[in-house]
C-alpha positions as CSV (number, residue, x, y, z in Angstrom):
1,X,96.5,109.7,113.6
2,X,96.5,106.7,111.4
3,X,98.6,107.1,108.7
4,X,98.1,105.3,105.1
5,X,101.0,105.3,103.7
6,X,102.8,104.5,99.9
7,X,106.8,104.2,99.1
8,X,106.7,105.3,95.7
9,X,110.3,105.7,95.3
10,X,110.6,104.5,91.7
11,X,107.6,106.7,90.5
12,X,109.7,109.6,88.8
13,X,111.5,106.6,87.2
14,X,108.7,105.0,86.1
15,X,107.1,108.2,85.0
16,X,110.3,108.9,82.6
17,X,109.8,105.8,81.1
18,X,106.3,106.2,79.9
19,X,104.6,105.0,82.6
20,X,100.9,106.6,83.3
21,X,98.1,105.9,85.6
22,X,94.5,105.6,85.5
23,X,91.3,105.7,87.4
24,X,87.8,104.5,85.8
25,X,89.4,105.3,82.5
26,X,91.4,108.6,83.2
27,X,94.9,109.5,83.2
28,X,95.7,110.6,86.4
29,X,98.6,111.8,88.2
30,X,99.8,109.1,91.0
31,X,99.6,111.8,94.1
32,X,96.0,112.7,92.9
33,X,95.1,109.1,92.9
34,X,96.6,108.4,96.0
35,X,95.4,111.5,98.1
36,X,92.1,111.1,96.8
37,X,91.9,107.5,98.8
38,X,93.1,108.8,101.9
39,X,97.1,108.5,101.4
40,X,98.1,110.1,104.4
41,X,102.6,109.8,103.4
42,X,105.1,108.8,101.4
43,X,107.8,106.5,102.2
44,X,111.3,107.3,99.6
45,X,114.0,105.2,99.8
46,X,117.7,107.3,99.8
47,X,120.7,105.8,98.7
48,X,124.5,107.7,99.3
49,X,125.7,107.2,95.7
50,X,123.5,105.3,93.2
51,X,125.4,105.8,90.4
52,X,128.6,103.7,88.6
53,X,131.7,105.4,87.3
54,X,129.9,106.5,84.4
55,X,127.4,108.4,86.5
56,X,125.0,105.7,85.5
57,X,122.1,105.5,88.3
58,X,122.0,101.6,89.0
59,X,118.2,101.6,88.2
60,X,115.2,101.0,91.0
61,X,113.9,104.5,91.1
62,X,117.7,105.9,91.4
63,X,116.8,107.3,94.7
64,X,119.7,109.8,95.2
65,X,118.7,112.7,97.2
66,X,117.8,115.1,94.2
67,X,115.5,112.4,93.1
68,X,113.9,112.4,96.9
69,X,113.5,115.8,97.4
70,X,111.7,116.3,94.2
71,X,109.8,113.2,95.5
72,X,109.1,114.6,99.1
73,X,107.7,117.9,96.9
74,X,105.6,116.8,95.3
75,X,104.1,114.7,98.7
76,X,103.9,118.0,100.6
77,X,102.2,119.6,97.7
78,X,99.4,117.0,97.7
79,X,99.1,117.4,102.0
80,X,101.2,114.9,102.5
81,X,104.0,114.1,105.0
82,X,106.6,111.7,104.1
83,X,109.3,109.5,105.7
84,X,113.1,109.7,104.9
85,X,114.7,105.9,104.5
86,X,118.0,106.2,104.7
87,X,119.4,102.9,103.5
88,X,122.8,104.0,104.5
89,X,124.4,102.1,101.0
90,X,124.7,103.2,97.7
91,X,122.1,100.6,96.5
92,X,119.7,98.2,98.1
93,X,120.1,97.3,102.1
94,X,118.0,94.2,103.4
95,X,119.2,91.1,105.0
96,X,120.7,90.0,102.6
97,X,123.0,92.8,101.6
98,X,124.0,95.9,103.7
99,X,126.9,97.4,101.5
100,X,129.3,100.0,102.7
101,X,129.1,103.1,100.8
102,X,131.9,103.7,98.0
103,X,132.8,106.8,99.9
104,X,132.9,105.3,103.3
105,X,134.7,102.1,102.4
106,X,137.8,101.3,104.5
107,X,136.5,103.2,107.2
108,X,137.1,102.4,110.9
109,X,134.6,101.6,113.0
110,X,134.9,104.9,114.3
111,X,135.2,106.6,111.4
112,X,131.6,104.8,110.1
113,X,130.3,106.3,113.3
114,X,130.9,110.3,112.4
115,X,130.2,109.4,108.7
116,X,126.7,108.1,109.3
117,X,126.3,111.2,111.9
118,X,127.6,114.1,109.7
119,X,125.5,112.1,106.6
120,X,122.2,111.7,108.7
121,X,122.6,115.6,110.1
122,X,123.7,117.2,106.5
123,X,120.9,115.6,104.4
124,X,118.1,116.4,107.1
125,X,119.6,120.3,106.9
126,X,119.1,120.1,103.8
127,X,115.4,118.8,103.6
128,X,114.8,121.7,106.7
129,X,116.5,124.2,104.4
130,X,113.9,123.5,101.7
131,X,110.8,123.2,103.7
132,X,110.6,120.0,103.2
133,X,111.0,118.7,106.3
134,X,110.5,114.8,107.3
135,X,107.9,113.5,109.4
136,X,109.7,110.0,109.8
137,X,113.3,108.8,109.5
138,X,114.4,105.2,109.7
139,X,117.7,105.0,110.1
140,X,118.3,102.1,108.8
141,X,116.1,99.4,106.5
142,X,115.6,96.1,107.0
143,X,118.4,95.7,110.1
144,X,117.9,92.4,112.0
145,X,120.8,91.4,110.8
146,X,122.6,94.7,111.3
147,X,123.8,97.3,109.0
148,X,127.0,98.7,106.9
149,X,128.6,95.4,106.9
150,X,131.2,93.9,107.9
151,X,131.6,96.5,110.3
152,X,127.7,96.7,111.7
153,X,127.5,93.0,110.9
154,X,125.5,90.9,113.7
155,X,126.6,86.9,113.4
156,X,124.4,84.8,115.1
157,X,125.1,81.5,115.9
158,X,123.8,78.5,113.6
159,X,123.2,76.3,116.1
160,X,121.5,78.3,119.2
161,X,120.1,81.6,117.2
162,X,121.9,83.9,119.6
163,X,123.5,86.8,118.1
164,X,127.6,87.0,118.8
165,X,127.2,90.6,119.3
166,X,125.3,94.2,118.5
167,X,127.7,96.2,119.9
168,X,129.1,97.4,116.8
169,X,125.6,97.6,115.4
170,X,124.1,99.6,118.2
171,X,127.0,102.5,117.8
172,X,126.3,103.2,114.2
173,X,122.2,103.2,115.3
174,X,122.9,105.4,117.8
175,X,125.4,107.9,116.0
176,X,122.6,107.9,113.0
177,X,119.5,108.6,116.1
178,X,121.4,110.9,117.6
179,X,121.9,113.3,114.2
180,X,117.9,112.7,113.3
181,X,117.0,113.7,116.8
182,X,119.4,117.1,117.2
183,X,118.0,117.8,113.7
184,X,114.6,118.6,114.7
185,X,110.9,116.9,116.0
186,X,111.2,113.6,114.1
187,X,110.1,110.3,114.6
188,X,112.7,107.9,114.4
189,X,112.4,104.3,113.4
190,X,114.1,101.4,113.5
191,X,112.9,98.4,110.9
192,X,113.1,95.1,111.1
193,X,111.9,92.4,109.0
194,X,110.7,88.5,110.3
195,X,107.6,90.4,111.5
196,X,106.0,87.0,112.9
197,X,109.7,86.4,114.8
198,X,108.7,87.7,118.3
199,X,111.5,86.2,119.6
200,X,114.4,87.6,117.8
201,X,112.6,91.1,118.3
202,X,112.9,91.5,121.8
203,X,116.5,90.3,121.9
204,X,117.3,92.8,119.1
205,X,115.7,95.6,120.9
206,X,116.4,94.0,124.5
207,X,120.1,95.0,123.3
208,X,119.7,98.6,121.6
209,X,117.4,99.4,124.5
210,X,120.1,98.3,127.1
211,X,122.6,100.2,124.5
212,X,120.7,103.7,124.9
213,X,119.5,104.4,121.7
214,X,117.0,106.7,120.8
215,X,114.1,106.1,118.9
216,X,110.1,106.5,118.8
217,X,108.8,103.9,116.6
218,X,109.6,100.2,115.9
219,X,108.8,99.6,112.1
220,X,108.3,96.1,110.8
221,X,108.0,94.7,107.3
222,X,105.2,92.2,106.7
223,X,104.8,90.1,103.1
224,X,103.3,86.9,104.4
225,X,105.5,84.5,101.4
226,X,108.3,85.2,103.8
227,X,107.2,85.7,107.3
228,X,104.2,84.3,108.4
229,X,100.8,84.1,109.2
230,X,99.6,87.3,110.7
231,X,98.0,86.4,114.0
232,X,101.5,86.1,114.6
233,X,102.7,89.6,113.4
234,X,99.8,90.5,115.5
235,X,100.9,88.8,118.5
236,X,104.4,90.2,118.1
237,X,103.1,94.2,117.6
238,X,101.0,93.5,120.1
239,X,104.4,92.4,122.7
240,X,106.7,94.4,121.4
241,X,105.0,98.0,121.5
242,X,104.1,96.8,125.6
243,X,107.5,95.8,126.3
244,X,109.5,98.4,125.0
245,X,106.5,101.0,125.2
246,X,106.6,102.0,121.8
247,X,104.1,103.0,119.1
248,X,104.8,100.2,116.4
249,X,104.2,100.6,112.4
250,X,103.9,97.9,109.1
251,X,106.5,100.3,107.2
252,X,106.4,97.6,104.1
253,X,103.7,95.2,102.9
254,X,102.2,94.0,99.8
255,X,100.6,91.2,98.3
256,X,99.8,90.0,94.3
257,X,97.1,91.0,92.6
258,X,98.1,87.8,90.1
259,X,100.4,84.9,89.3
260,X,100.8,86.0,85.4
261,X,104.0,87.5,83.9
262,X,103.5,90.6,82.3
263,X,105.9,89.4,79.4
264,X,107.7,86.8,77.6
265,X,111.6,88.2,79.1
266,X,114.4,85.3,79.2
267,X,115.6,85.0,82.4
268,X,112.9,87.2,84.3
269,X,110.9,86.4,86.8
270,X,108.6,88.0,89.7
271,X,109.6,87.9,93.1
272,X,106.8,86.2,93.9
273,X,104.7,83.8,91.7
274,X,104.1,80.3,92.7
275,X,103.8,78.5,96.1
276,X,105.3,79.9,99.7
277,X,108.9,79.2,99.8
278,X,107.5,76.1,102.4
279,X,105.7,74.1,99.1
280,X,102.2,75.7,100.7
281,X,99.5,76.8,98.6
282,X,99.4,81.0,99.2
283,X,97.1,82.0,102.7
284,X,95.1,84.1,99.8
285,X,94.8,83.7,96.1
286,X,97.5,86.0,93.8
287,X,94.4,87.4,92.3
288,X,92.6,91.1,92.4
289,X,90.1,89.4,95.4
290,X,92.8,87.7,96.8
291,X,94.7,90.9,97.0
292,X,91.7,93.0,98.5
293,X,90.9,90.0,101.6
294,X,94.8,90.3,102.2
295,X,94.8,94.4,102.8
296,X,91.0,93.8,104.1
297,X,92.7,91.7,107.0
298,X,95.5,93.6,107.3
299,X,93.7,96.9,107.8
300,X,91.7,94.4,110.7
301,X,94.3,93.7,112.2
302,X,96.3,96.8,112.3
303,X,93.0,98.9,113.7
304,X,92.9,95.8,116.7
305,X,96.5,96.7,118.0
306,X,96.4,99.9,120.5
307,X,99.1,101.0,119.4
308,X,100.0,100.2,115.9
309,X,99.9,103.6,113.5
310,X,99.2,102.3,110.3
311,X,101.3,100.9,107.2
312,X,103.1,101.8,104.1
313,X,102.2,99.9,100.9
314,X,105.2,99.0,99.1
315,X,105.9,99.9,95.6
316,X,102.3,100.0,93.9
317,X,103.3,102.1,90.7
318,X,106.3,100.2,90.1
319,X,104.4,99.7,86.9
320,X,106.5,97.4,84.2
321,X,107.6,99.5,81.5
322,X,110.3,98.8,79.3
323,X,113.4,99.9,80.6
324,X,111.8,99.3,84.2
325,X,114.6,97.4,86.4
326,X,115.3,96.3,90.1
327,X,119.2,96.8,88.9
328,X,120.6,97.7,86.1
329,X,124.1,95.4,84.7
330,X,126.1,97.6,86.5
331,X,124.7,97.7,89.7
332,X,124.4,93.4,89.4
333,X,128.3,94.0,88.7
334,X,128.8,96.1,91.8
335,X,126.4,94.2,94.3
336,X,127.8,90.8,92.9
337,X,125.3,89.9,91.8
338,X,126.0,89.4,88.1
339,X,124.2,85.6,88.0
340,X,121.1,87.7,88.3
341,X,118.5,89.0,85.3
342,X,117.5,92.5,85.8
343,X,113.7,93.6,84.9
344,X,111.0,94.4,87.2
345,X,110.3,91.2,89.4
346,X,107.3,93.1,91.6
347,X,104.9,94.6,89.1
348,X,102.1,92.2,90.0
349,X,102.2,93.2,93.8
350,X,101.2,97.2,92.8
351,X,97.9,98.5,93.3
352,X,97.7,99.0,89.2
353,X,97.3,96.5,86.4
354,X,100.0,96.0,83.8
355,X,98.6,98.8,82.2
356,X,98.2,101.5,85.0
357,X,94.3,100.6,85.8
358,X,93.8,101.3,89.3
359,X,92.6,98.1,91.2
360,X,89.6,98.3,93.7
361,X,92.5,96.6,96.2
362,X,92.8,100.5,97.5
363,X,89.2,101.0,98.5
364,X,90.4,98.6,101.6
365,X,93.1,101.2,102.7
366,X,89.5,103.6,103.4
367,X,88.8,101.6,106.2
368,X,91.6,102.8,108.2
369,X,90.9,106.0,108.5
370,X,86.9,105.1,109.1
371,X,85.6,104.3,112.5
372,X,84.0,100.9,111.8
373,X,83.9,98.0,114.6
374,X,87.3,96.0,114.4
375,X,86.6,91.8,114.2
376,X,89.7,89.8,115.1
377,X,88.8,87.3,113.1
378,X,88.9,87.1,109.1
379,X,85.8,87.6,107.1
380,X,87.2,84.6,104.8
381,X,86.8,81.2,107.1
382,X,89.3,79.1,105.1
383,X,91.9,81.9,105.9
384,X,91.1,81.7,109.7
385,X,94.5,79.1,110.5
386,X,96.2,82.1,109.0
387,X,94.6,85.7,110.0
């Protein structure tokens, strides 16, 4: 089965905040929006402790497991199944930040290991205990460069790429695998960014593989402002599932639907709202039709690799309403990160308006599930160096 999947783990934030939705006119709930275009899961983000001494939740959807569960509910209520992300931090883990837990700080290396284990096996009891059992679990988000730093920390070398070592990495991987699998029949992931880096994906699963850990799906993140053109995230699915004999997945993707701030806030900005970090012009326009050819080629190119099983759309209610933030002052304070303006830097990558108007962008997610011809090759020729 294909899946079409959403992480809307900031909705019941964005709810609270007077956030609402709507389709040719109508207020409509997200999940009804969503199922009625063929949203297959949900993908919710889980962080340990999101909350400062206060018991302040550092903003970004809060994401603590009460907020997940009531999350996950409401996806099985619609016929949805859902994936757990464990981030395995109390706020956001990428490559650029993979922060110990408060709780866990200090830890050995050893003692990490039974702390991810017991944390993994506990929350997935839970979920089991109220029917509300995952169909995916990444254990982990965004690890190339490793995860629970220092301790899970891969170095690689600045001069010939190769890593130092994934030792420690691969032992907190396979202590988190190990508690999904006992737990029940999961699918476990393991996600990666630098999607068009086909390199630095089979020496990172070259090693867990030669490690022993367990997993059933390698999950990539694709935004082409970062990684690439996407012949080459093709090339690499298309490698990668082969070699390691894997079902692969685009667990993260999105793209603007415009260039235009949705206010006049000092000090913030969108994540993405110019040129490509390289000085290039964007491979499509950050417009409503830009955003369609972009999913419109995406969905291509996902329904051309055997073995690819569909993609999660990330964020597209994270609608800007006041109070809306990627981190609230605290959270900046506890992440170091204090230089930083808060706000909501990704509204204009959701699949609504700055309003909540749903944008015909979704009608390409259809496609998926349909069983039209698949052409390699982009429908928009100026976009063919890229697709």
């Amino acid at each position: 089965m294909m899946e079409i999947g959403m992480d809307v783990s900031t909705l019941e934030e964005t709810e609270r905040l007077g956030g609402k939705f709507y389709e040719n006119g109508k207020e409509a709930d997200l999940y009804d929006i969503l199922k009625r275009h063929g949203v297959t899961s949900i993908r919710l983000r889980l962080w340990n402790d999101p909350f400062n001494e206060k018991g302040e939740n550092y903003g970004a959807g809060g994401c603590d497991i009460e907020t997940v569960l009531r999350a996950a509910r409401r996806a099985v209520k619609n016929g949805m199944n859902w994936m757990l992300n464990f981030h395995y931090s109390d706020f956001w883990a990428d490559p650029a930040r993979q922060l110990i837990p408060k709780a866990w700080q200090g830890f050995t290396l050893e003692q990490l290991e039974k702390a991810v284990y017991e944390y993994t096996k506990e929350t997935l009891a839970r979920c089991k205990n109220e029917a509300l059992y995952p169909e995916y679990v990444q254990i982990g988000n965004e690890i190339t460069n490793g995860t629970l730093w220092p301790a899970g920390k891969v170095d690689y070398d600045q001069v010939t790429g190769e890593p130092v070592s994934y030792g420690n990495m691969t032992l907190l991987l396979k202590a988190g695998a190990a508690a999904a699998r006992e737990s029940g029949n999961v699918n476990i992931i393991f996600h990666l960014e630098r999607s068009c880096d086909n390199a630095r994906y089979r020496q990172w699963f070259d090693a867990v593989t030669a490690a022993g850990a367990d997993y059933d799906i390698i999950g990539v993140s694709y935004y082409p402002h970062w990684h690439g053109a996407m012949r080459e995230v093709r090339h690499n699915l298309e490698d990668i599932s082969e070699r390691y004999n894997k079902d692969v997945m685009i667990v993260e993707t999105a793209y603007p639907f415009t260039d235009k701030h949705y206010a006049d806030l000092p000090g913030v900005s969108l994540v993405i709202n110019d040129r490509m970090p390289d000085g290039n012009s964007p491979p499509y326009p950050y417009s409503v039709e830009g955003q369609s050819s972009f999913l419109s080629d995406l969905v291509k190119m996902i329904k051309s690799v055997k073995r690819c099983k569909g993609l999660y759309y990330w964020e597209p209610g994270w609608l800007p309403v006041d109070g809306s933030t990627w981190s609230t002052a605290s959270a900046r304070r506890y992440i170091g990160e204090e230089h930083k303006a808060g706000g909501n830097e990704w509204a204009n990558q959701c699949l609504f308006d700055y309003k909540g108007n749903l944008l015909p962008t979704i009608n390409e997610l259809d496609k998926l599930r349909l069983n039209t011809p698949v052409d390699n090759r982009s429908h928009i020729n100026e976009q063919e160096q890229f697709v």
